[in-house]
C-alpha positions, 0 to 999 in steps of 0.5 A: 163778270160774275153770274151775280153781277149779271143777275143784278145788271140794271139801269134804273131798275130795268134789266139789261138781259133776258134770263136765258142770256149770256153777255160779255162785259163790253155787250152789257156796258152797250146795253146800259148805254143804250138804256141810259139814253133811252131813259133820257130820251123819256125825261126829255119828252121825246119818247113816250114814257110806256115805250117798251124797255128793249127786247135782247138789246133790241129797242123799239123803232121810236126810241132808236129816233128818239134818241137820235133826236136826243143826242142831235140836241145834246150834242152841239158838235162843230164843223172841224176846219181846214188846219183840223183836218190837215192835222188830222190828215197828216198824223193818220196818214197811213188810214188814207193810203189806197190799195192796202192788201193783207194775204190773210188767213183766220180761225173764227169763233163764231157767236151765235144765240145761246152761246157762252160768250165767256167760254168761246173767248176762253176756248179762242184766247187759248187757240191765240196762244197756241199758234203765237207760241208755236216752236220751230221744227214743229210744223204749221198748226194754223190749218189743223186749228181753223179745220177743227174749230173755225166756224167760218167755211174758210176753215176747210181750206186752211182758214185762208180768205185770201187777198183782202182790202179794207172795203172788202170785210166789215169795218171792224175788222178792216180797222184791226187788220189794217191798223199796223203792219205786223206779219204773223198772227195778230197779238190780240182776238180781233172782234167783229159782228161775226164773233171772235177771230185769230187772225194770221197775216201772212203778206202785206202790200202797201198803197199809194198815199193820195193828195189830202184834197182827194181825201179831205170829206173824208178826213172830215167826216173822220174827224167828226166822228172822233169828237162825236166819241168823245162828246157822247162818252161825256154825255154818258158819264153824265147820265150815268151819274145821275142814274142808278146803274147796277151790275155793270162798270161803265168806266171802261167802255171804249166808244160806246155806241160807236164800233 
């Protein structure tokens, strides 16, 4: 997104960034979400109209339950049933194994305040690039790449993080590494609350499947949570289009609010 288009990102009127700040596309669509249902919350009558637009993306205390208290209302959501959630169960049935482990190593570029987003993602698509299209006979360039720019202590040992199972990293970044079965440095950054990582999975162990009633709260919540997405995703249309929104493509989000 160009400077000017950040310099204008607004909802309503009311910015969506300090001056000093640099945010990347899906940053700034979070932020005009947010600020749409905290505008709603108001219309509503269940914020006070002075609350104070958030700080750095940050909201005040009563906005974040006001706004639960909004979509609590606004989204009317039903108990998936039995036949949904063996549906559901049987089609992902691959996120219900357990005892999945990945032999991983990573190069992390980390964001911090103040940074460029947009440069690190450069600077980390670029590196993405170089290891996928290594040449044979040419050596391994993993190790040299997290010793020089991983911003994780990995990087001295190669960027190995060992052993992982899905519990043992941030949910984020267990839904990209356990996602497929790719061997090999992953075709894609995978984004966490940490930043931006190259991501090489050099060994994959595969689980156990369990019963689907050992898993069946589990596939439920799943299930809910998926209909919640899309719930709030129209719900946000919506707002949006009553709204004046500048400087920022809401279209694109993927799971607003929701990672």
């Amino acid at each position: 997104m160009s400077a000017l288009l950040q310099h204008v990102a607004s909802v309503n009127g009311v910015p969506l960034y300090a001056p000093d700040e640099a945010l990347d596309d899906e940053a700034l669509r979070q932020r005009a979400c947010t600020e749409l249902l905290r505008q709603a919350a108001i219309d509503a009558g269940l914020l006070a109209a002075d609350d104070p637009p958030p700080q750095r993306g940050a909201t005040s205390e009563p906005a974040s339950e006001a706004i639960e208290a909004l979509l609590a209302r606004a989204l009317r959501l039903p108990e998936p049933d039995e036949a949904a959630c063996r549906r559901h169960f049987d089609a992902h049935a691959a996120r219900w194994r357990q005892g999945d482990r990945a032999r991983v190593r990573h190069v992390l570029f980390a964001v911090t305040p103040g940074v460029d987003v947009r440069r690190l993602r450069e600077r980390a698509e670029h590196l993405l690039l170089q290891v996928r299209c290594r040449r044979d006979g040419m050596g391994d360039p993993f190790p040299a790449a997290a010793a020089e720019w991983s911003n994780c202590p990995s990087g001295a040992d190669g960027g190995h993080l060992g052993w992982l199972r899905p519990e043992d990293v941030a949910p984020e970044f267990a839904r990209e590494l356990f996602a497929g079965t790719e061997i090999g440095v992953l075709p894609r950054l995978v984004h966490s609350r940490f930043g931006l990582h190259v991501v090489e999975v050099l060994q994959r162990e595969t689980g156990a499947a369990p019963d689907f009633e050992a898993v069946r709260g589990a596939v439920a919540l799943s299930l809910k949570q998926q209909t919640f997405v899309g719930a709030l995703r129209q719900y946000l249309q919506l707002l949006a289009g009553a709204a004046r929104v500048e400087g920022v493509v809401l279209d694109s989000a993927d799971t607003p609010l929701v990672q």
